[in-house]
C-alpha positions as CSV (number, residue, x, y, z in Angstrom):
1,X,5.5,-1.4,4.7
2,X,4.8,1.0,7.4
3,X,6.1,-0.2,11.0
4,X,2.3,0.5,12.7
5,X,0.5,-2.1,10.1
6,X,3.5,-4.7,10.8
7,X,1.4,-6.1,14.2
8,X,-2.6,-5.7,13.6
9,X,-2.3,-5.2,10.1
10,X,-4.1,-2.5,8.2
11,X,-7.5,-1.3,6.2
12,X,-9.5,0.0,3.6
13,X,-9.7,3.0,5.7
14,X,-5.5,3.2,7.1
15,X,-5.0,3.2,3.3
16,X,-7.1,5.8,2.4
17,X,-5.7,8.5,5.1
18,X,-1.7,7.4,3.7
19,X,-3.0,7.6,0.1
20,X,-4.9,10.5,0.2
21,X,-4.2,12.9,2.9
22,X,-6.3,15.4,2.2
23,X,-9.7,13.6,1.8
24,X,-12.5,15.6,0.1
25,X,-15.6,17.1,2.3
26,X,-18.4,15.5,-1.0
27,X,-19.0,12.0,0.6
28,X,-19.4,10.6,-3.5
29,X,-15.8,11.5,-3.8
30,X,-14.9,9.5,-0.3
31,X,-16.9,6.6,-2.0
32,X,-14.8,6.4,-5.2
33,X,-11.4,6.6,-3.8
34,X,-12.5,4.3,-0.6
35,X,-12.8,1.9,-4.1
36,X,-9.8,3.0,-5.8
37,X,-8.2,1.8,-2.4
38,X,-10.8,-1.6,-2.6
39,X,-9.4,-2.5,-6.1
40,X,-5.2,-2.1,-5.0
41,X,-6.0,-4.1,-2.5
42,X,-7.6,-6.8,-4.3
43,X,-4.8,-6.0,-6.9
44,X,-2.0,-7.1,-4.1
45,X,-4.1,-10.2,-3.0
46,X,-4.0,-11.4,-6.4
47,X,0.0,-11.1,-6.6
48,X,0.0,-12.5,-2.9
49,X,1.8,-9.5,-1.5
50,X,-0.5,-9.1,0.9
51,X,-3.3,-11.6,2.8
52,X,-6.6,-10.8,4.0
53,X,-6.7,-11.4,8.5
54,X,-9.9,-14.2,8.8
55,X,-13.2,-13.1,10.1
56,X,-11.7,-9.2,9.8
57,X,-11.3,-6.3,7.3
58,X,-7.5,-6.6,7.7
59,X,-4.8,-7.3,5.6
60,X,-1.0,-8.4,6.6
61,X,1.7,-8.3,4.4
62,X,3.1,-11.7,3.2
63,X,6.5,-12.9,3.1
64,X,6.6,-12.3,-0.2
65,X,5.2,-9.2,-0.2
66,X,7.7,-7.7,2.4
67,X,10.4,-9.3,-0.3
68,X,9.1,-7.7,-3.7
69,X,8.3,-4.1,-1.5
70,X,11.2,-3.5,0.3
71,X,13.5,-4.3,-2.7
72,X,11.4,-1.5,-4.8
73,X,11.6,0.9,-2.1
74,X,15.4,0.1,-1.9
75,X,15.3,0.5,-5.4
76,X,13.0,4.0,-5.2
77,X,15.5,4.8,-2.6
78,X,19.1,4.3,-3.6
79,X,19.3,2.8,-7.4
80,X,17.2,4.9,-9.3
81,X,18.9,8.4,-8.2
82,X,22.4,7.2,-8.6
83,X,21.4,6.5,-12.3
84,X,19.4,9.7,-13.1
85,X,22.1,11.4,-11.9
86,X,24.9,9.4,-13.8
87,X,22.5,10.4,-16.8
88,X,22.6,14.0,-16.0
């Protein structure tokens, strides 16, 4: 949902530097989460939130996908604190 991957899209490797900012130095441990990041990906494709760029190693948000995430950030955002704190 970032603004930067809205025009070219994004990668494995965008991904990787949002998810895990402070990447380890062992390159085995680069590997695994480079395919923790492989498997949400193909996790999104098969909900169709997101849609893989032809003849590239992009993705692009769908329609759909820009529908289901921004209402669970809005959610993330402004629901779920006004009801923990009703709860408090």
């Amino acid at each position: 949902m970032r603004g930067e991957h809205t025009i070219a899209g994004f990668r494995n490797g965008d991904l990787l530097k949002v998810l895990f900012p402070r990447l380890p130095a062992a390159q085995v441990l680069k590997r695994r989460l480079s395919a923790c990041v492989t498997r949400l990906i193909q996790r999104l494709r098969a909900h169709s939130l997101v849609a893989k760029i032809p003849r590239t190693r992009r993705y692009r948000i769908t329609t759909r996908g820009y529908v289901l995430m921004s209402a669970a950030v809005h959610l993330r955002e402004e629901g779920l604190p006004q009801v923990l704190q009703a709860a408090a």
